[in-house]
N, C-alpha and C positions, 0 to 999 in steps of 0.2 A: 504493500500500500504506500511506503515510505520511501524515497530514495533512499539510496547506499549514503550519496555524496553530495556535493553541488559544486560548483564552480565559483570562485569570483568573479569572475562573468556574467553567471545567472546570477547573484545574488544580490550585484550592485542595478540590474535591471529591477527588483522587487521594490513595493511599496514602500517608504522608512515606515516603522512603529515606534512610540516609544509612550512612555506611563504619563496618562495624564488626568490622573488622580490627585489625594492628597499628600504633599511631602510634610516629613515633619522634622526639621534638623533637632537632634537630641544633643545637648554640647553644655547643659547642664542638669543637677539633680531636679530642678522643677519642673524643669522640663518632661524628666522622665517622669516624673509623677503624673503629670497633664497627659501622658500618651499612653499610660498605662493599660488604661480603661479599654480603650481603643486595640488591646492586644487583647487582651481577658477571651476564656473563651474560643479563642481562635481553635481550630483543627488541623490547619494546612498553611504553612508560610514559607514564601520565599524567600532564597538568602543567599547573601552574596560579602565579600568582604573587597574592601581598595586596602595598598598600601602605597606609600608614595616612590616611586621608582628610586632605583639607585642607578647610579651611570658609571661605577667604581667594580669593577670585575673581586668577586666575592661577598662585596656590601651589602646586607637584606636591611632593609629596613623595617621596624615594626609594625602591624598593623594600625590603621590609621582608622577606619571605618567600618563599622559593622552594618549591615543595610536586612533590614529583615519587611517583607510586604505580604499584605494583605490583599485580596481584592482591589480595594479601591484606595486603600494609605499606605504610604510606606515611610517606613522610617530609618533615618539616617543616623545612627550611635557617634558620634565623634569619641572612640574611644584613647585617642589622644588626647584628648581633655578632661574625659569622665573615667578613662579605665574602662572593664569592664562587671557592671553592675548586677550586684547578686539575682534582683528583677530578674535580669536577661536572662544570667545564664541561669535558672529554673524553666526557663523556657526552653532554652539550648538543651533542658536534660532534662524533660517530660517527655515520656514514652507516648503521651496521647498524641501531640503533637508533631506533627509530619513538617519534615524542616527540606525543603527543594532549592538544591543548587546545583552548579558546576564545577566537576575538580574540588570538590569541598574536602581530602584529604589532608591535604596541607594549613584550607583557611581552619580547618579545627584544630589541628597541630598548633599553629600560632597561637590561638584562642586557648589554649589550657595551657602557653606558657604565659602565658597572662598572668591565669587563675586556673586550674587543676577543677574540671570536673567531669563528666562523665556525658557522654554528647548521646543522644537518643534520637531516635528516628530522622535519621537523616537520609534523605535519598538522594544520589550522584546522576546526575541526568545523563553522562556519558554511559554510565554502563546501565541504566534505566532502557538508553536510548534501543540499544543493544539489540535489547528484547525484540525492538520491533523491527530489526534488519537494516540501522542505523548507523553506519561508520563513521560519519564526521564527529570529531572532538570537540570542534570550537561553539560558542555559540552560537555565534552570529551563523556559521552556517547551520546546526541544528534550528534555530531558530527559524532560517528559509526553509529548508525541508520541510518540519513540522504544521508551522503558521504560515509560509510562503509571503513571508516579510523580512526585513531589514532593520538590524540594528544597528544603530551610530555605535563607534567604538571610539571614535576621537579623544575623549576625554581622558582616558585610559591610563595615560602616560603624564598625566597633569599632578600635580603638587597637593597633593590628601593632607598634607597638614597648614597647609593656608590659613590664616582667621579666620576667615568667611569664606567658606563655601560658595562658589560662583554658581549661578543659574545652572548651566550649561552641566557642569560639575553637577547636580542635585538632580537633574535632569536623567544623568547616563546613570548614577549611582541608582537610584531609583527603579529604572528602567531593568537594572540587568539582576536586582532581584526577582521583582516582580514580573518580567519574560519568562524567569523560569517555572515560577506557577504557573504560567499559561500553557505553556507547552506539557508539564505535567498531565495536565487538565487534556486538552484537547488528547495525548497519548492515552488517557484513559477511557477516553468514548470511542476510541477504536480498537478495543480489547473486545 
């Protein structure tokens, strides 16, 4: 039903998508308080992590951003500013809760050297993809396959620890959670 692959070729020919919902930058404790609510409840969230690149061969830098979305909000952690908050990670490690990324081996690696806890349903959409005779790794082209759209990936390579978070930047971050719910989602009605 799926393609194997896609082209960049095909893929820069597809629609752009991207989330155009509620963002909600998290970059302090009231914040989290205020967005709380708004997680409570949930069953199924996308999740994505940014760090800010390094240009220094061996250099990682720490994680800079946790992005977790909902249907229609998503939210952006600035865990350079906040750490990561006990809130989240009970959420990170409720077995009710179905957590949808990509490549999320490593962003969880990162995330328990944070803080040490125990990550629960997490589903990898590369090897989710798998299932349904899927080879491409990357989003953006799972995303074409899948949803037979386009996501911006420009932002990618931008500077996660900035003051402020630029539009554009809140926009991609946003996007590349909450893509991957969708895709989940749409893989599931073709089961």
């Amino acid at each position: 039903m799926f393609a194997e692959n896609l082209s960049n070729e095909d893929i820069n020919e597809l629609p752009i998508y991207q989330f155009n919902g509620g963002i909600f930058v998290i970059d302090t404790f009231d914040k989290l308080d205020d967005c709380l609510p708004l997680l409570k409840n949930q069953k199924i969230l996308g999740f994505d992590t940014e760090t800010k690149p390094s240009f220094k061969k061996g250099k990682v830098n720490p994680v800079s951003l946790l992005q977790i979305s909902t249907q229609h909000e998503s939210f952006l952690i600035r865990i350079n500013k906040i750490g990561l908050p006990e809130e989240i990670m009970n959420i990170l490690k409720d077995p009710k809760v179905k957590k949808i990324g990509l490549a999320i081996k490593d962003d969880i690696k990162i995330l328990k050297n944070i803080s040490n806890f125990e990550a629960k349903e997490f589903i990898d959409l590369q090897d989710y993809a798998e299932e349904f005779g899927i080879e491409a790794k990357s989003l953006k082209k799972i995303t074409g396959i899948v949803l037979d759209k386009r996501i911006s990936k420009s932002q990618q390579v931008t500077n996660w620890e900035r003051d402020e978070l630029t539009e554009a930047q809140q926009v991609y971050a946003a996007t590349d959670a909450w893509i991957c719910l969708q895709i989940y989602k749409k893989l599931n009605q073709t089961k």
